[in-house]
C-alpha positions as CSV (number, residue, x, y, z in Angstrom):
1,X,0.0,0.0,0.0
2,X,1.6,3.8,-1.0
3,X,0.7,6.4,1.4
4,X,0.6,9.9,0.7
5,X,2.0,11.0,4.1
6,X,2.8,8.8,7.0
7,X,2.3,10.3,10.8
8,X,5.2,8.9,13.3
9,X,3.8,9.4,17.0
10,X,6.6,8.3,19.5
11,X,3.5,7.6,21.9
12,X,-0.1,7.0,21.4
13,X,-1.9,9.7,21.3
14,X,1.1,12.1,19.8
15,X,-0.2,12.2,16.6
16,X,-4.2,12.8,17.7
17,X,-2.6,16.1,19.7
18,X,-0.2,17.6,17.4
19,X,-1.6,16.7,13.9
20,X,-4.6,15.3,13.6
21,X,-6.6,18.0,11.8
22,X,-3.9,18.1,9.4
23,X,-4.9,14.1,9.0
24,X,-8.6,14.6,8.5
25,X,-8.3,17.6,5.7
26,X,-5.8,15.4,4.1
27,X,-8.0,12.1,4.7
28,X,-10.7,14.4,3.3
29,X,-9.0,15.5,0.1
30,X,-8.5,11.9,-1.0
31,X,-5.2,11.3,0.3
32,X,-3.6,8.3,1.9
33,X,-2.9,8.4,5.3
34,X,-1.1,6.1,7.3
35,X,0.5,6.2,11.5
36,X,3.1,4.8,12.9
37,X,3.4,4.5,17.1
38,X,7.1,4.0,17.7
39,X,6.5,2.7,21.8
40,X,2.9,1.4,23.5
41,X,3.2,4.1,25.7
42,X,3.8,1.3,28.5
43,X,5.1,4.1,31.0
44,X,2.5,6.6,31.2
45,X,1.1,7.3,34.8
46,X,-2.8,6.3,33.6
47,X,-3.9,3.4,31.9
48,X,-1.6,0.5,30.2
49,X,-0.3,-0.8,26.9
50,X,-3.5,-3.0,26.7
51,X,-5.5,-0.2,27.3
52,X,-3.2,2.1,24.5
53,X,-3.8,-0.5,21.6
54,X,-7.9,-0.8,22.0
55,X,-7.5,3.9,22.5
56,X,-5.2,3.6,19.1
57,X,-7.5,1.6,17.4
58,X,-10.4,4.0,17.7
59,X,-8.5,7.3,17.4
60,X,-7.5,5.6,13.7
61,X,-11.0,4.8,13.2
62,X,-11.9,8.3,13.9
63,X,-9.4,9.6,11.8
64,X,-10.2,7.3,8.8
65,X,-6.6,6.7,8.0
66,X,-5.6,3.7,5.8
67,X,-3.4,1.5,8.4
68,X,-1.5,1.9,12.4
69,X,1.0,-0.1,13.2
70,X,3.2,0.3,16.7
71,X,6.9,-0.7,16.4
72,X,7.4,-1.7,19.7
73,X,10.3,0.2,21.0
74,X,10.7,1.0,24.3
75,X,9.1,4.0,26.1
76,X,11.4,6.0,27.7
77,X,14.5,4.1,26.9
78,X,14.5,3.6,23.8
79,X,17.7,4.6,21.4
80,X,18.7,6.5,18.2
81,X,20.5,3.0,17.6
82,X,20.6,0.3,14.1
83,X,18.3,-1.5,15.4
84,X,15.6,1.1,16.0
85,X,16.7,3.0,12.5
86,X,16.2,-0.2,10.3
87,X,12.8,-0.5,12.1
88,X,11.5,3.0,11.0
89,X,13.4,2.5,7.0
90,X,11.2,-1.1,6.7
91,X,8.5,0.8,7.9
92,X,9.1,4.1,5.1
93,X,9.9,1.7,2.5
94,X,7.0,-0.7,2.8
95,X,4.2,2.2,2.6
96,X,6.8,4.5,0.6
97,X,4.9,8.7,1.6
98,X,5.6,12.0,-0.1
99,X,5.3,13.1,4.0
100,X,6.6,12.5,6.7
101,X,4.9,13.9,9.9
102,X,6.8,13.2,13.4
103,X,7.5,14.2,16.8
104,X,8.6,18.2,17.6
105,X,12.2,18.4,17.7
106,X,12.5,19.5,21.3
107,X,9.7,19.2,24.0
108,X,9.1,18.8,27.4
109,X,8.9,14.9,27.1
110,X,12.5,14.0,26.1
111,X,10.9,11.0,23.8
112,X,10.0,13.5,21.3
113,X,12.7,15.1,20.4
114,X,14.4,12.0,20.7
115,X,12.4,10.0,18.3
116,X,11.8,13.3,15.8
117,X,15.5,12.8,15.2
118,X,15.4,9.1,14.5
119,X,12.4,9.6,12.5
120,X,14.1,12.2,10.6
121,X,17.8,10.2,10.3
122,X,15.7,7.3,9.1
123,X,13.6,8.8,6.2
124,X,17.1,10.3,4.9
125,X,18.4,6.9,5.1
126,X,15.7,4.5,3.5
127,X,16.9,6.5,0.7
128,X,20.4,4.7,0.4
129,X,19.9,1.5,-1.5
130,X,22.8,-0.4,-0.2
131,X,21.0,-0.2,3.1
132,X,19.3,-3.5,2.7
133,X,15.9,-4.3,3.9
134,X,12.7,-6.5,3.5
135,X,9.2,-6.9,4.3
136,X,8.4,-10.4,5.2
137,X,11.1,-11.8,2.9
138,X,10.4,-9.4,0.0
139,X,13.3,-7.2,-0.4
140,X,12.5,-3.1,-0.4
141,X,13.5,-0.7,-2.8
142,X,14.8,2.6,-1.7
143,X,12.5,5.3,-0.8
144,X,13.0,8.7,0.3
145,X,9.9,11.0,1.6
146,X,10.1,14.3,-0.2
147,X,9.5,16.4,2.7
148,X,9.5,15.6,6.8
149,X,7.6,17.8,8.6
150,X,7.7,18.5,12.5
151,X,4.1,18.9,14.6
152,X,4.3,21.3,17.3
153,X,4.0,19.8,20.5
154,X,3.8,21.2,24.2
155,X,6.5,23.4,23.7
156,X,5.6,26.4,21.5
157,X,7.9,26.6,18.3
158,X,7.3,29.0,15.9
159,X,6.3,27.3,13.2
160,X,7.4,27.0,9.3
161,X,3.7,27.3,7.9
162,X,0.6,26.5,9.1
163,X,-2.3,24.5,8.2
164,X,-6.0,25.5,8.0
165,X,-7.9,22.7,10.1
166,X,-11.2,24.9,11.0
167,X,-13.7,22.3,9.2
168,X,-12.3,19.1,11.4
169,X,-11.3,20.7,14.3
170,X,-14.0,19.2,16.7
171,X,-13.0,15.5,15.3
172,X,-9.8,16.4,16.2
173,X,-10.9,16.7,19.8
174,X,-12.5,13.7,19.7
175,X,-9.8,11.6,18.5
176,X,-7.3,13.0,21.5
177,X,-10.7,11.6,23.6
178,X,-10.7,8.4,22.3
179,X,-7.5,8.3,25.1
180,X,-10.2,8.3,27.7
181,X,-7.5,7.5,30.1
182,X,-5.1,9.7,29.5
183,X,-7.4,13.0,29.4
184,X,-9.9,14.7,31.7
185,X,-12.3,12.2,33.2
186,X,-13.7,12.2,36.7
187,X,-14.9,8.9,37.2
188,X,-10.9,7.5,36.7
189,X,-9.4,7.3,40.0
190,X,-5.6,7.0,39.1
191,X,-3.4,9.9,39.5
192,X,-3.8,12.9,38.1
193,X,-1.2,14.1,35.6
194,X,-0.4,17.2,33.7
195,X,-2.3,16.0,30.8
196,X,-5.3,15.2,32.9
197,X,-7.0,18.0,33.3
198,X,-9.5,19.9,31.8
199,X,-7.3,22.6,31.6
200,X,-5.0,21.0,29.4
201,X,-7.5,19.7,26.7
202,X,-8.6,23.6,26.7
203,X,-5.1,24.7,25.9
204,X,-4.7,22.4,22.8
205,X,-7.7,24.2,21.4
206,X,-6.2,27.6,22.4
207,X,-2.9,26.5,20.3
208,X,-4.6,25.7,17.6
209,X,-6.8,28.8,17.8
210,X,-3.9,31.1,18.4
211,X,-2.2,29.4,15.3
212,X,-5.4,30.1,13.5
213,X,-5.6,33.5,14.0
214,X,-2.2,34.3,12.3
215,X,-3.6,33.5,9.3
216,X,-7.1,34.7,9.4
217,X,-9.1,31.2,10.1
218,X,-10.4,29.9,13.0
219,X,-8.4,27.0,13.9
220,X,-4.8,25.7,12.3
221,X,-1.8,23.6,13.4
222,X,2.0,24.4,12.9
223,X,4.6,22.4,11.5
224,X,8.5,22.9,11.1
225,X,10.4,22.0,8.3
226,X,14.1,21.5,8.4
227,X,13.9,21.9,4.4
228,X,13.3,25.0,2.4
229,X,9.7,24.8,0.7
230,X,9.5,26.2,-2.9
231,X,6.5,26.9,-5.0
232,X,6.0,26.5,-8.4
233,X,3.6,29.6,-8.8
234,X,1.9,32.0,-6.5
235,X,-1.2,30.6,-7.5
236,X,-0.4,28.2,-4.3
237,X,-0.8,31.0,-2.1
238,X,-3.0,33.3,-3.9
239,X,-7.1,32.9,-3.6
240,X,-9.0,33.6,-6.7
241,X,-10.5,36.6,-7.0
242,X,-14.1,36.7,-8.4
């Protein structure tokens, strides 16, 4: 199957926070969306990786992308290591995207700047055909996504461009609640956490509002490119005029 992008979320529920507008508009417009979960999320305070996989599952649902997988790594510890690299190239070349989406490159949980630069090493990589790979015994050609492009996370990083997500931004909110134990809810018992409270889900609309604003829509999400994006015309960026 050949995605158009592919969304890398180092946990569960990174993608549904920093991008999944972007993912509906895109879903929306025909294109091919696909997300990858580098760890289960195995460490966080509430719930449990059992609980992570059935929350995934619906969030993708929601979303209507075209597959999720979880690489397995290990949250917290895992490394910027072969191993982990080759995981993430047998994972670009088997769905082979024009996009990358991944992790912020620094953030207040250490995982995700961690994993934005693995993500990032590896799409450069799977472009090197003497690295050699395979999917289930078939050997992979080389692929290398045109762009990779950073979601803003916690931490506020001015972004390269923004992206309109005012028509999808309420399924966005109900993807990051498909986490049901990770977000506000106050029949769970467990420990509260900084991402439990109601305060928090507020301030993810208030991002994406404040991103929104800067460009004269409602609601928008940021992303950061390491690459300089050209354009073939300013008809891109120019509205017709009736």
């Amino acid at each position: 199957m050949k995605l158009n992008i592919l969304a890398f979320g180092v946990h569960p529920d990174d993608v549904e926070l920093g991008c999944a507008g972007s993912i509906l508009a895109s879903v929306a417009e025909g294109k091919k969306v696909g997300i990858i979960d580098l760890t289960r999320g195995e460490l966080g305070t509430r719930g449990n990786a059992e609980t992570r996989v059935i929350e995934s599952n619906n969030a993708a649902k929601l979303l209507g992308v075209s597959v999720r997988d979880n690489l397995g790594m290990a949250d917290g510890f895992f490394q910027d290591d072969e191993t982990n690299k080759r995981k993430i190239i047998e994972s670009i070349r088997k769905y082979r995207p024009e996009v990358i989406f991944c992790n912020a490159p620094d953030d207040r949980h250490p995982d995700h700047g961690r994993s934005a630069k693995l993500v990032a090493d590896a799409a450069f990589l799977a472009g090197l055909r003497k690295i050699k790979t395979d999917d289930n015994g078939k050997h992979q050609e080389a692929w290398r996504p045109s762009y990779v492009f950073h979601y803003i996370q916690d931490r506020f990083i001015q972004p390269s461009f923004v992206i309109d997500i005012s028509a999808h931004m309420n399924k966005k909110m109900e993807s990051v609640l498909c986490y049901g134990s990770q977000f506000f809810n106050p029949e769970n018992e467990e420990p509260q956490t900084y991402i439990s409270s109601p305060q928090f889900l507020e301030t993810v609309k208030a991002r994406a509002m404040m991103l929104g604003k800067r460009i004269g829509v409602e609601y928008a999400e940021g992303f950061i490119s390491e690459k300089l994006i050209g354009l073939n015309s300013f008809d891109a960026i120019i509205k017709n005029v009736t």
